[in-house]
C-alpha positions as a printed Julia matrix, in Angstrom:
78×3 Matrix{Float64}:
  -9.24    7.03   14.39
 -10.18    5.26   11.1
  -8.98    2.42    9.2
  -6.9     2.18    6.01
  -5.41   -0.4     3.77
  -2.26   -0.26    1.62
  -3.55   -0.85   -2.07
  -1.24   -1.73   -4.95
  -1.64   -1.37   -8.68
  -0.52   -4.21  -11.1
   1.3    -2.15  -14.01
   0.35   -4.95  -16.5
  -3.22   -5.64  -16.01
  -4.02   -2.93  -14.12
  -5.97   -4.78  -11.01
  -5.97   -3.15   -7.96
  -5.7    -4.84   -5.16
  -5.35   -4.48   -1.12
  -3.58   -5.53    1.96
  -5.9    -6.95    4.22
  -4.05   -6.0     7.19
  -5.78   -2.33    8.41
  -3.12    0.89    9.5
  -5.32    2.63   11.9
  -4.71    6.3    12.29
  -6.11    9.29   11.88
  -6.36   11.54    8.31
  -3.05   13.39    8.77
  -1.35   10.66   10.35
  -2.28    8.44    7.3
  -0.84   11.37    5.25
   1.81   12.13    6.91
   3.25    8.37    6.39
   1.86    8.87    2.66
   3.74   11.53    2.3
   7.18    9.74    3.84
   6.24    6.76    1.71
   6.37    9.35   -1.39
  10.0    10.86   -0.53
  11.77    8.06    1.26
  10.16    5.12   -0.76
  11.3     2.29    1.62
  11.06    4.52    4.84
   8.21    4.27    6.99
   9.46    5.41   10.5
   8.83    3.99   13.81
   5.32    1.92   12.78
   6.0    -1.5    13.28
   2.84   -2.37   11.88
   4.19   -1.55    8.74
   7.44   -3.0     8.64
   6.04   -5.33    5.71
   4.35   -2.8     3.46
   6.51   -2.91    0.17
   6.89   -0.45   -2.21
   6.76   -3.36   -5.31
   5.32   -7.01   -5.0
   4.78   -9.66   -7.7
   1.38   -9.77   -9.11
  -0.26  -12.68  -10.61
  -2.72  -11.93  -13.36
  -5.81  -13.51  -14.27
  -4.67  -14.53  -17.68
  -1.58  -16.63  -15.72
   0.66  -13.54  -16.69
   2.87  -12.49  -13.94
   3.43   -8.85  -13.05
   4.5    -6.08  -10.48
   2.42   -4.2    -8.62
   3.21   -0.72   -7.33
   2.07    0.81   -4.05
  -0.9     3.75   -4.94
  -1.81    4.72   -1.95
  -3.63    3.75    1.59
  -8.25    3.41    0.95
 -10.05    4.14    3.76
 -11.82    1.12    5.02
 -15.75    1.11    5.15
């Protein structure tokens, strides 16, 4: 079972960045909720551990601009 973390994309400065809270699982149960994430948006079934994980958050750049990130996709941790 490995380790991955929700990562987000800011559509105005482009900065990635990633949840620190870990969704452990293995490969095809990390793509299986990928793929639910991809055709229900909001809809992450039964894992409370990801009741949080948000499909848009606000995103503050490093020039003091403000922007939204969008959820990519979940990096395996190292």
């Amino acid at each position: 079972m490995s380790e991955y973390m929700a990562v987000y994309k800011c559509q105005l400065c482009g900065e990635m960045q990633r949840i620190p809270q870990a969704v452990k699982g293995s490969t095809e149960d990390i793509e299986h909720l990928l793929a639910k994430t991809i055709f229900y948006q909001k809809e992450f079934g039964s894992r409370p551990d990801l009741v949080q994980l948000m499909e848009k958050m606000p995103h503050r750049c490093k020039d003091g601009s403000l922007g939204v990130s969008l959820f990519v996709g979940f990096k395996k941790a190292q």
